[in-house]
C-alpha positions, 0 to 999 in steps of 0.5 A: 264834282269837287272841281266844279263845287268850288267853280260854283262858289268862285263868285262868292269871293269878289262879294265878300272881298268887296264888301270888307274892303269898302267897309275898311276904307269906310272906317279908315276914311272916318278916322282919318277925317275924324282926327283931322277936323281942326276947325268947324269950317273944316269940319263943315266941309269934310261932312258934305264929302262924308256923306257922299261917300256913306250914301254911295257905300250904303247903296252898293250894300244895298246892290250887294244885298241883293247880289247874295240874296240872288246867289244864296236863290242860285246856290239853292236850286243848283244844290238840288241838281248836284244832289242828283249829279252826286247819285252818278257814279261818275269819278270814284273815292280817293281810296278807290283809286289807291286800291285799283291802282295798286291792284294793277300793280300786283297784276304787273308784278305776277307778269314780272316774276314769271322770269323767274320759271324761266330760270328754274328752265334753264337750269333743268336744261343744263343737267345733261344726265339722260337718264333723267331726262323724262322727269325733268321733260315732265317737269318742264313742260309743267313749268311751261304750262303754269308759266302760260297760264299765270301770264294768261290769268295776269293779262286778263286780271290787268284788262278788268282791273283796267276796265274798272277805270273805265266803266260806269262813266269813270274814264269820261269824267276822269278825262272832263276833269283832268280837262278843266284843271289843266285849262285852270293851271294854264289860265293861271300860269297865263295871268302869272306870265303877264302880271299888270305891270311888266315894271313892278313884277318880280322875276324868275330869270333861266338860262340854258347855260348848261353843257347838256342836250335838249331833254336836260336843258327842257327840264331845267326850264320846267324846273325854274317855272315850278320855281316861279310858280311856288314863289308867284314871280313871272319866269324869264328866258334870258337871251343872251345865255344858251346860244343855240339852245336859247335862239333855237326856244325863241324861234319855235317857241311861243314867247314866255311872257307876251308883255314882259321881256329882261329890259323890264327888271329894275334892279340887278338879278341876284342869286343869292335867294336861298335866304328863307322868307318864312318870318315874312308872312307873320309880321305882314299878318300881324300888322295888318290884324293890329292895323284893322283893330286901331281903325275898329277901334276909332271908327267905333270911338267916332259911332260913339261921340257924345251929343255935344260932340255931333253937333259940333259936326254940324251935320245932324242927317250924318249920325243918322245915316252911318248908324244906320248903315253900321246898324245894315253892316252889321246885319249883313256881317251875321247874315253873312257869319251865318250863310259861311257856317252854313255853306261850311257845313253843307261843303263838309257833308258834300265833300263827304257825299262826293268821297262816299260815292255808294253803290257802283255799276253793273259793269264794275261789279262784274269787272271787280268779281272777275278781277278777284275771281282771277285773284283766287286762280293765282293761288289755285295754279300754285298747287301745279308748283308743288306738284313740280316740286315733288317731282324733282324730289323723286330724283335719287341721281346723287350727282344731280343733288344741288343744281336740283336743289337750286331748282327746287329754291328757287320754285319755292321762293318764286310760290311763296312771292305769288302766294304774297301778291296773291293775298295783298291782290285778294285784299286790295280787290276786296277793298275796292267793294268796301271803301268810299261807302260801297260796302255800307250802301251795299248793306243797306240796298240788300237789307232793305231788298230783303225787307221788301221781298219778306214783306212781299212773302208774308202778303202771299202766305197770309192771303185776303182769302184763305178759301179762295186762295190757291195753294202749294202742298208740300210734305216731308216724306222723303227718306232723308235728312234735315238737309234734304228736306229743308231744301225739298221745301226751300224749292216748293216754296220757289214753286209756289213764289213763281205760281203765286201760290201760298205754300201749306206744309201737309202736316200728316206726312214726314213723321218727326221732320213734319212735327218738330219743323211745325214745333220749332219754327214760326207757321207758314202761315198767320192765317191759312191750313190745309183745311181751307183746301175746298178741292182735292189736291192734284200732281197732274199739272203738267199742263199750263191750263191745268196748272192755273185752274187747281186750287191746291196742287201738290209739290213734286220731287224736283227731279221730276220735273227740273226739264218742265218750268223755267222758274226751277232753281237756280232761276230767280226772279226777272224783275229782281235779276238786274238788281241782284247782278249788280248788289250780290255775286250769287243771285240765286244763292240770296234769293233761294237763302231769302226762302229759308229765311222765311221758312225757318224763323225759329221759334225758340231762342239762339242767344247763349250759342250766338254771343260767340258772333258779337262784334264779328267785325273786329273778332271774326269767327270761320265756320268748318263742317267736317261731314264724315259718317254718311258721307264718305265713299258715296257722296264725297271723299275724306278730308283730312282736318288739316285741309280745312284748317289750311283754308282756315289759316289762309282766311285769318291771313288775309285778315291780317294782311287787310288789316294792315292795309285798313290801318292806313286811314288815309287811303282806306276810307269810309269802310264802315266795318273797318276797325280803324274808322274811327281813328281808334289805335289798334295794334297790329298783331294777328287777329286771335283765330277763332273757330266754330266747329260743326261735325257728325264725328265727335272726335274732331275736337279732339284732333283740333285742340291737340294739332292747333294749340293757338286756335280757340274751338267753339262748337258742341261734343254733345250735337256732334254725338247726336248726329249719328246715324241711329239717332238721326231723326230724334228731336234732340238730333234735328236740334242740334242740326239746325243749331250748327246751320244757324251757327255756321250760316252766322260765321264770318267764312264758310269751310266745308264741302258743297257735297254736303246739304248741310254745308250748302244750306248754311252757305244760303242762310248767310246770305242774308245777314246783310249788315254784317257781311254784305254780299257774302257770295265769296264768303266761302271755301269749298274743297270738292264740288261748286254750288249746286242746288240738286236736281236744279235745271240744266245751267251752262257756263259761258266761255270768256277767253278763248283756250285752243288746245280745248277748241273753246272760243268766247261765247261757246256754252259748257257744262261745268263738271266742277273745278279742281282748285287747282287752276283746273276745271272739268268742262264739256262743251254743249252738244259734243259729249267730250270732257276737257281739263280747261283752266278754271279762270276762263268760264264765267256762270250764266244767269237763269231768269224767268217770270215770277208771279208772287204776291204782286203778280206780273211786274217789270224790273224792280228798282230802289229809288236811290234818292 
């Protein structure tokens, strides 16, 4: 786009050269007339000639007038065209460019170090104990399998990282332009090698004079031609030096020059030219600058003679003209100062629109997920060298002691240098999304889809009429807590979105949920209740027919029914599928989280527990959810606070090491979260950790402030206290609930388990702050399940790459168990009842899509005008 801009412009050029040139001579014309008038007849004759030449100059500005007049009408209407050229993504940012090159390099570099198991191999192979040879087997064989599967995950991170410059029309416009601008150079290296005049040139001369063969003697002629080139002479080949060399470049070759041989130098080649020319080009410029003021200076001394002196020119329509002409001139000269002010400023802004190149293609955002899913798998396979490690420590052979310990070194140097390629691939990835305005057009497109679709579900729960209206009734009366039934009400409302329905919250069921959820958070509805119902409310609608005729149905348990409707979560809606795919990596988790935003608008204010999340962008917070209690051994395992906060220390690292790479500006550009955008100086030092702590064990802050001493801890002893089990159900303890969501839902990062309701709710709440985060889909780190919306229907895993130990091809469907992070995950393929261990990296999640009514009824796929 920068290319053809300035092809755009390159007839401007001549315009303005031309118009200064005559407007010199003109003035140099004068003067020199001026002083050499002797006499009257002289000046008599010279008036004629004068003249002449001001009329012809006076209708070539006019000629030139109309020419930029054209230009500027041109310019304006392939402006428009362009302005939509711009909208294609076509070729990316520079600083696109620099991360996904460099994260091909990581890629590379996970490959290369490989080598390094193979070493720690053939060590474990030298130690000829027998004794010892089934655990050094076993840790063989786990050497083997990560050394297999690191190379799989590095080949497939290079094919996308790759494919990400080639997609979306980026490989076409990359090959366009590299293209046109090698035809550019070589149409100026042609005119270069043929100057106008063989005889006035300045020359280059190059000899193959060297006693080396072809390659040597090629690269010594590319040499002396970028030579020519940085100092505009023509290159010469001379043909009496080199010999077969030389002979042998005539004969094959095309000639250098197609006019100018070595007979046409005048002088002697010299070779003593290393003196420097730099003070050349001052005084050339000075005198030239001095030269045009002398002639401003007496051409306007002419403008301004007195009467007495025009008329002793003797040519009374002169003065008329030229002032007329000077008067055109200098119109044409602001004319032309305005249209260069502006034509600046439009190229800056353009410039900028060009390395801004927003929202990218659905194909790159699937390869820049993968890629950086890829990324996290690295560091997940890690854990299978600490399990190798802790292996060869079990060996007691005292003999063996040392080759084992170098075995042991050189695992964990070789995990500390792919933890390091890991972090700087995670970060580079990362910022592949943010740079060149992707993270800023992705913020606004999500804000702005976010608006339309809360607008759309206050249309359908604020209906024309609230007797005619069709309804969904939910309750509260399930024997759970604040989790579950925010959820139970989050599906009832997708229920009601997919029926076109307006939800009502029964409020006699549920007790204190129903009254403190009616208390604290906004009605759902302005307008409607449940004693606009004019029938009774029926749960027998299994039945399309029956379905589309009740005026008020009520909301089931999902469980009953996840088997019946496609709109059950994790679908979303058709016509917002594509769009989604494309903004966000979990369109479910948006949607299902612009639900709950919905619903739970709160009532009452937040602003002494959130100044905690002012200025995130450059002091972020991680949120942690330690849910013990209730929890463990039933729903979930222990976790230890050190698991979390190994998670949480990984996170802030990452931070720290995208910092660094964000502080280079110019290669990191237009981030709008970036610290550094504005070229302010940061010091480099890590980013103060910041945690805010949500628990049902008080005793976690304790054990947090005594172990991480460095860390500050944000939460309430007092909310924790109240989430007990006794207590649970208090007005108190719902509050101190949903402050710890809205809290965790704020963080810059999530740890928790996905075991947990609560865990989970906060995690879909996050999702829709937008101008803070953008996609957070990744926003995230659980330690035991994936996502999951509970009783959701049935959603298969697709398989990417094949793994043939597991007999799984591309394109086979599975269900997914859940992944073991540690490279791992449980899969079990559609129809065979059989569970396999499969590396993690090779299944991607499918996407559930089906129609949905809301306020607007059957629609096609939604687009955003990005105009």
């Amino acid at each position: 786009m920068v290319v053809t801009r300035f092809k755009k412009f390159s007839h401007v050029h001549p315009l303005i050269t031309t118009a200064v040139v005559l407007w010199i001579c003109v003035i140099i014309y004068l003067s020199f007339n001026f002083f050499n008038l002797e006499s009257g007849d002289q000046q008599s004759l010279a008036c004629p000639n004068l003249l002449d030449v001001i009329t012809g100059l006076k209708s070539q500005v006019d000629v030139g007038s109309v020419n930029l007049r054209m230009f500027l009408t041109s310019y304006n209407d392939k402006n428009k065209k362009e302005n939509t050229i711009v909208e294609r993504v076509g070729i990316h940012g520079m600083s696109y460019e620099i991360l996904r090159r460099r994260a091909l390099q990581y890629a590379r570099e996970i490959k290369y170090n490989l080598v390094q198991l193979d070493n720690v191999n053939m060590k474990i192979k030298t130690i000829k104990n027998y004794s010892l040879i089934e655990p050094l087997k076993e840790a063989q064989v786990s050497l083997e399998r990560l050394k297999s599967q690191l190379q799989d995950i590095s080949l497939h991170l290079h094919v996308d990282i790759d494919g990400i410059g080639r997609v979306d029309g980026v490989l076409e416009s990359r090959m366009n332009y590299l293209e046109y601008l090698s035809n550019e150079l070589q149409s100026e290296l042609f005119q270069l090698q043929n100057p106008s005049s063989c005889t006035k040139a300045k020359y280059v001369v190059a000899s193959f004079n060297r006693h080396c063969a072809f390659g040597c003697n090629a690269h010594h002629l590319m040499y002396c031609f970028q030579m020519a080139y940085a100092t505009g002479r023509t290159l010469i080949l001379n043909p009496t030096d080199g010999e077969e060399y030389t002979h042998w470049w005539i004969k094959h070759f095309l000639p250098l020059s197609q006019k100018c041989s070595i007979n046409d130098i005048q002088s002697n080649i010299h070779s003593d030219c290393f003196k420097k020319f730099s003070h050349v080009h001052p005084l050339i410029t000075t005198a030239v600058v001095l030269w045009i003021c002398v002639i401003i200076y007496l051409s306007f001394n002419f403008f301004n003679l007195e009467s007495g002196d025009q008329q002793s020119l003797a040519c009374p329509n002169l003065l008329d003209v030229i002032t007329g002409l000077k008067s055109q001139v200098d119109v044409g000269s602001v004319n032309l100062r305005m249209f260069l002010t502006s034509y600046n400023d439009k190229n800056k802004k353009e410039n900028t629109i060009v390395e801004r190149v927003g929202i990218h293609g659905m194909s790159y955002e699937i390869l820049r997920r993968r890629a950086l899913q890829y990324a996290r798998e690295i560091k997940y396979n890690l854990v299978q060298l600490d399990n190798v490690n802790m292996k060869i420590k079990t060996i007691k052979n005292y003999s063996l002691i040392e080759p084992l310990k170098e075995a042991q070194v050189s695992l964990e140097r070789l995990k500390s240098q792919l933890q390091d390629i890991s972090l700087h691939l995670h970060v580079d990835i990362d910022g592949i999304g943010r740079v060149d305005g992707v993270l800023e057009s992705r913020m606004n497109y999500l804000e702005y889809l976010s608006n339309e679709l809360q607008s759309e579900l206050f249309q359908l729960q604020n209906p024309s009429s609230c007797t005619k209206a069709k309804y969904v009734v939910a309750s509260f009366n399930r024997h759970c807590a604040f989790g579950c039934n925010a959820h139970h009400l989050m599906y009832c409302f997708q229920m009601a979105y997919a029926t076109g329905r307006t939800l009502i919250l029964n409020p006699t069921d549920g007790e204190e949920y129903t009254h403190w959820w009616i208390k604290h958070f906004l009605p759902l509805s302005q307008k409607c209740s449940i004693n606009d119902i004019q029938s009774n409310i029926h749960s027998d609608f299994f039945s399309g027919k029956a379905f589309n005729t009740y005026q008020a149905i009520t909301c089931p348990h999902i469980g009953t029914i996840s088997s019946s409707f496609d709109w059950i979560p994790q679908a979303v809606p058709s016509h917002l599928s594509k769009l989604l795919t494309r903004l966000h990596g979990a369109p479910f988790v948006w949607f299902i989280g612009q639900l709950g935003k919905f619903l739970m608008r709160p009532s009452f204010n937040f602003t002494e527990e959130f100044k905690i999340f002012e200025n995130q962008h450059e002091n972020p917070v991680v949120g942690i959810h330690v849910r013990r209690t209730d929890k463990i051994n039933t729903e979930a395992s222990f976790h230890s606070l050190e698991e979390y906060m190994t998670e949480v220390e990984s996170y802030f690292q990452f931070i720290d090491a995208k910092r660094q790479m964000m502080s280079r500006t110019e290669e990191w550009k237009n981030d709008i979260k970036s610290p550094f955008r504005h070229n302010v100086y940061h010091q480099l030092k890590p980013v103060q950790r910041r945690v805010y702590i949500a628990t049902d064990d008080p005793s976690v802050f304790d054990e947090a402030k005594s172990k991480y001493p460095s860390y500050i801890f944000y939460g309430s002893r007092a909310r924790a206290n109240s989430a007990s089990l006794l207590t649970r159900k208090n007005e108190d303890s719902i509050m101190g609930v949903v402050t710890d969501v809205f809290a965790l839902s704020k963080t810059n990062y999530l740890v928790c388990t996905f075991s947990s309701r609560v865990c989970r709710l906060a995690y879909e709440l996050m999702q829709s702050n937008h101008l803070e985060l953008g996609d957070a889909s990744q926003q995230f780190r659980s330690l035991d399940d994936i996502y999951y919306f509970a009783g959701h229907q049935a959603s298969p895993y697709e398989v990417l790459i094949s793994s043939k130990e597991q007999d799984l091809s591309p394109g086979d469907l599975v269900h997914y168990h859940g992944n073991h992070w540690d490279g791992y995950a449980k899969v079990e393929k559609l129809n065979t009842n059989r569970k396999v261990m499969a590396p993690a990296f090779k299944f991607s999640s499918r996407l559930l899509t089906a129609p949905m009514i809301g306020a607007h009824g059957n629609r096609s796929e939604f687009i955003i005008d990005y105009k």
